[in-house]
C-alpha positions as CSV (number, residue, x, y, z in Angstrom):
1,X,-17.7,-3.5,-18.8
2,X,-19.7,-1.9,-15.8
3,X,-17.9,0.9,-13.8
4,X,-17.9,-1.1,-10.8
5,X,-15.7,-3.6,-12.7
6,X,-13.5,-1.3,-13.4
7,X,-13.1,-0.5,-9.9
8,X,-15.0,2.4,-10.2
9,X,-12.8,4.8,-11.6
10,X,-10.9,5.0,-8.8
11,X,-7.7,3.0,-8.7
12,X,-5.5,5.3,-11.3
13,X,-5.4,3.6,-14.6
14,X,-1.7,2.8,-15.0
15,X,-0.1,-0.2,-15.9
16,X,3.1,-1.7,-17.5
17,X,5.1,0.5,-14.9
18,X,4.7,3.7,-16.8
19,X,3.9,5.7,-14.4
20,X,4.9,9.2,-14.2
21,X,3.6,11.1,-10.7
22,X,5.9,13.7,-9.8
23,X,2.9,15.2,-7.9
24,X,2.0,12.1,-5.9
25,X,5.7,11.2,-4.9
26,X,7.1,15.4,-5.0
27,X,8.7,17.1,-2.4
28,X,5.8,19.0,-2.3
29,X,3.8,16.5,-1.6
30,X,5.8,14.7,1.1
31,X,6.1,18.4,2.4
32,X,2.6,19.1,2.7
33,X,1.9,15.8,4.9
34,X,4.2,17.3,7.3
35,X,2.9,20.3,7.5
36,X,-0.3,18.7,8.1
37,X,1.3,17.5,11.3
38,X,2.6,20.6,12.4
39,X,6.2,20.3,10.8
40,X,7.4,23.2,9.3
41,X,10.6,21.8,7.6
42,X,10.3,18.9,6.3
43,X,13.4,16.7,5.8
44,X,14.5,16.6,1.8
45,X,17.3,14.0,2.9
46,X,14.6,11.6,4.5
47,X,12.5,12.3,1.0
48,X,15.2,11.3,-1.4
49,X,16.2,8.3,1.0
50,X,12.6,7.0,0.7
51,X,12.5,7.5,-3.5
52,X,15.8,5.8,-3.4
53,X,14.3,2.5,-1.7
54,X,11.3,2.3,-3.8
55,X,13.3,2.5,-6.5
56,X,15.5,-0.5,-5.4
57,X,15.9,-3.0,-8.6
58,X,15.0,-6.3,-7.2
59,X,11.3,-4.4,-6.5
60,X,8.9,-5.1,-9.1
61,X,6.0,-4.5,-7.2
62,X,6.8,-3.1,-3.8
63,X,8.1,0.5,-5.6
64,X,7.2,3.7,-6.1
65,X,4.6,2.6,-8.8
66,X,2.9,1.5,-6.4
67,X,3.7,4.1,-3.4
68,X,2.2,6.3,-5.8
69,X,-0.7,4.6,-6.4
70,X,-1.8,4.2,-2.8
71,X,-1.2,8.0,-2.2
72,X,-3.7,8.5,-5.2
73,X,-6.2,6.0,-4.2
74,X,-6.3,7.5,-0.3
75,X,-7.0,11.1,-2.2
76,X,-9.7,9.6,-4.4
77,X,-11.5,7.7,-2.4
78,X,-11.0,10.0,0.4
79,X,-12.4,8.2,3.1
80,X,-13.0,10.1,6.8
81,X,-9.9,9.7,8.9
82,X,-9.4,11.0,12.1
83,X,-5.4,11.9,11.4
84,X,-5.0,12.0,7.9
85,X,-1.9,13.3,7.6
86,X,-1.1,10.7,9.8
87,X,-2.5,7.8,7.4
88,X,-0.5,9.5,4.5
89,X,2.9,9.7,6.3
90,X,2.5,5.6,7.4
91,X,1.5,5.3,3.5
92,X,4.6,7.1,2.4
93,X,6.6,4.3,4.4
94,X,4.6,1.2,5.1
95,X,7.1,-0.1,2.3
96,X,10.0,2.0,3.1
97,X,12.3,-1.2,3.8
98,X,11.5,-4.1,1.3
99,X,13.3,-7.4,1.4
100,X,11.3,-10.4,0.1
101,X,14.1,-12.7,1.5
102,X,12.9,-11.4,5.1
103,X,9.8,-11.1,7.1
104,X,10.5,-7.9,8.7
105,X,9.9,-5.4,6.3
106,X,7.2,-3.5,8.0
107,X,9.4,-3.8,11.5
108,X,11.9,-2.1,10.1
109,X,9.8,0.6,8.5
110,X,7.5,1.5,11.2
111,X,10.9,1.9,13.5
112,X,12.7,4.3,10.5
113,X,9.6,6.3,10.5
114,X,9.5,6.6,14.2
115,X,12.9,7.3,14.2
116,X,11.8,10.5,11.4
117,X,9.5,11.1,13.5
118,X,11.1,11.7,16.7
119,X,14.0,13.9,14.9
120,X,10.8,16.0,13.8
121,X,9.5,16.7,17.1
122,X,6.2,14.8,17.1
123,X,5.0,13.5,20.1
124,X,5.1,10.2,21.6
125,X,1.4,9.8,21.3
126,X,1.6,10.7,17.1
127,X,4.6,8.9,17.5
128,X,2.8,5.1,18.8
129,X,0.1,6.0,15.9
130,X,2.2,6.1,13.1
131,X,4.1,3.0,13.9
132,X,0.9,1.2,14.4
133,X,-0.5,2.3,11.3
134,X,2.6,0.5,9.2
135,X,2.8,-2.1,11.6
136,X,-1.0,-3.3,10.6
137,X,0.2,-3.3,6.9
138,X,1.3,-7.1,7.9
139,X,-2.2,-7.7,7.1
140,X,-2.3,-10.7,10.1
141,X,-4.7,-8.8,12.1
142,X,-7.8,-6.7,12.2
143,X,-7.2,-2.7,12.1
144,X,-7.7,-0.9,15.3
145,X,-8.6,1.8,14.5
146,X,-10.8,4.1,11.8
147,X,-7.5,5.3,10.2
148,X,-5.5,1.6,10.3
149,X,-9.1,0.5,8.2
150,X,-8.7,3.1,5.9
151,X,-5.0,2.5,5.1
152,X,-5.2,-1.2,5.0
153,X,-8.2,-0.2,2.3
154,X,-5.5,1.8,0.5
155,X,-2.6,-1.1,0.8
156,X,-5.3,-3.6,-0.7
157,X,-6.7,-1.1,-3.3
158,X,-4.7,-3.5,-5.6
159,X,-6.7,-5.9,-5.7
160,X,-9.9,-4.7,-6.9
161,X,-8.2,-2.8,-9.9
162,X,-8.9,-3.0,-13.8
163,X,-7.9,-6.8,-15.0
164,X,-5.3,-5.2,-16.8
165,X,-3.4,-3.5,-13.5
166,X,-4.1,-6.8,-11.5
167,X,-2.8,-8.8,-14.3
168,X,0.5,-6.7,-14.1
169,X,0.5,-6.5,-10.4
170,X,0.8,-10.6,-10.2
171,X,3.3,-10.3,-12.3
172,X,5.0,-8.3,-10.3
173,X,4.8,-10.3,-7.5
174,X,6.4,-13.4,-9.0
175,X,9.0,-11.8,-9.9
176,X,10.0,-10.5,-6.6
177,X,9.9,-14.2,-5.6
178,X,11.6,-15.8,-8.1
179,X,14.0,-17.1,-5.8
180,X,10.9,-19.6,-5.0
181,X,10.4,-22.6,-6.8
182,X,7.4,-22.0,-8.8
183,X,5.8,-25.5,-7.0
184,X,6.2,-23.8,-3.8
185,X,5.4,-20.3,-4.7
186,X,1.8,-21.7,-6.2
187,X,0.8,-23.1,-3.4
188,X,1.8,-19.7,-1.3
189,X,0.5,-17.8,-3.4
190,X,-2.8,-19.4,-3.1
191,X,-3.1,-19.4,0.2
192,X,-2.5,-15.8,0.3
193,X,-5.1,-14.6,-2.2
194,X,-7.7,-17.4,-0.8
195,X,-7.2,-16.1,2.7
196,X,-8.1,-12.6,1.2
197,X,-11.3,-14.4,-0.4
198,X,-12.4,-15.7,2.3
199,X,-13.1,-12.8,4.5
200,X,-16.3,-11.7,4.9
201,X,-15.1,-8.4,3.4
202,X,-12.0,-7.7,1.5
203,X,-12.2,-4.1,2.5
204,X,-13.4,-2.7,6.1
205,X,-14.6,0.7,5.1
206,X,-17.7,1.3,3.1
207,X,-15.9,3.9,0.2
208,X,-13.5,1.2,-0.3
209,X,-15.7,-2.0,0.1
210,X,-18.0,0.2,-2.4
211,X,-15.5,1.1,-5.1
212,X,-13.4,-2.2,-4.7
213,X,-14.9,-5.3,-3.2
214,X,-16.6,-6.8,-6.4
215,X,-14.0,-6.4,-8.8
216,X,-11.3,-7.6,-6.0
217,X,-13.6,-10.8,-6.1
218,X,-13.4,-11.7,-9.2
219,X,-9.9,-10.8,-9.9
220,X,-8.7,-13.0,-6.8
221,X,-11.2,-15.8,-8.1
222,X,-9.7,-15.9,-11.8
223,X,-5.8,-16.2,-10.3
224,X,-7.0,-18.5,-7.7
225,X,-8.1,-20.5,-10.9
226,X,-4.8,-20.1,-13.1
227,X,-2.8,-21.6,-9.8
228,X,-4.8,-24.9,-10.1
């Protein structure tokens, strides 16, 4: 197996949900995002609030297994931003409120981080920003921005991981929808990961589209083909 296949090293090589990363989801970490933005004290509350809801049982996927992953990916990869303390915070909640019997999850999170946000003191300018960075985690439109590229890279990162993780990861995701007939949830589900195939690029930015892109490709083409 080439490097490349294996997403080149860079997607962390967990699977099964055995992740331990009390660095990547720490106090210390969140802590240090904040202070990246100029906030001294950063809220413990909020931080436990957040772990709680990733933690939520009827998550398989949408948890902090994968929170944890993204923030690892976003190190890794490291790809220029502008803000990235900015891109970390959105990361921290682009899936703070998850609810696959609703359609708006990212709503809701981009208005309780602005709500953190404002209790923090951060302007109304940092403010707009961070909302927009979790609102373009709906994935229905092209990023704006350098730093809305670079997380939507990190969202996706998924996809072009080891067969093993992306096995796992689809998983996952049926099982967050099991609540759909499997009929219906096929034909979904296809039209989501063809709509990802389609593009003329999975990933916008060239660390990600390097590390990611031809590994995401085949794994989307081989569930494409199980859905048949």
């Amino acid at each position: 197996m080439t490097r490349q296949s294996e997403g080149s090293g860079l997607f962390p090589a967990w699977a099964h949900g055995d992740l331990d990363a009390p660095e990547a989801l720490g106090f210390t970490a969140w802590a240090r995002v904040w202070t990246g933005l100029g906030v001294r004290d950063a809220s413990q509350e909020t931080h436990e609030q957040l772990i709680r809801h990733y933690d939520e049982p009827h998550r398989a996927y949408h948890n902090r297994q994968h929170l944890a992953e993204c923030l690892q990916v976003r190190r890794l990869v490291n790809a220029a931003c502008q803000a990235p303390a900015e891109v970390d915070l959105a990361l921290w909640f682009h899936d703070a409120i998850y609810d696959p019997l609703r359609s708006d999850n990212e709503l809701r999170s981009a208005q309780w981080l602005d709500e953190v946000a404002r209790d923090s003191g951060l302007d109304d300018e940092t403010r707009r920003r961070l909302y927009d960075l979790v609102m373009v985690t709906r994935h229905d439109s092209a990023p704006a921005s350098v730093d809305e590229a670079v997380l939507v890279d990190t969202d996706l990162a998924i996809l072009g991981a080891s067969l093993e993780r992306f096995e796992e990861y689809d998983q996952q995701i049926r099982r967050e929808y099991l609540h759909v007939p499997m009929s219906i949830y096929r034909q979904k589900r296809r039209q989501i990961l063809e709509g990802f195939l389609a593009r003329g690029r999975i990933y916008t930015t060239a660390p990600y589209f390097d590390a990611f892109e031809q590994q995401a490709r085949a794994n989307l083409a081989r569930a494409i083909d199980r859905l048949d």
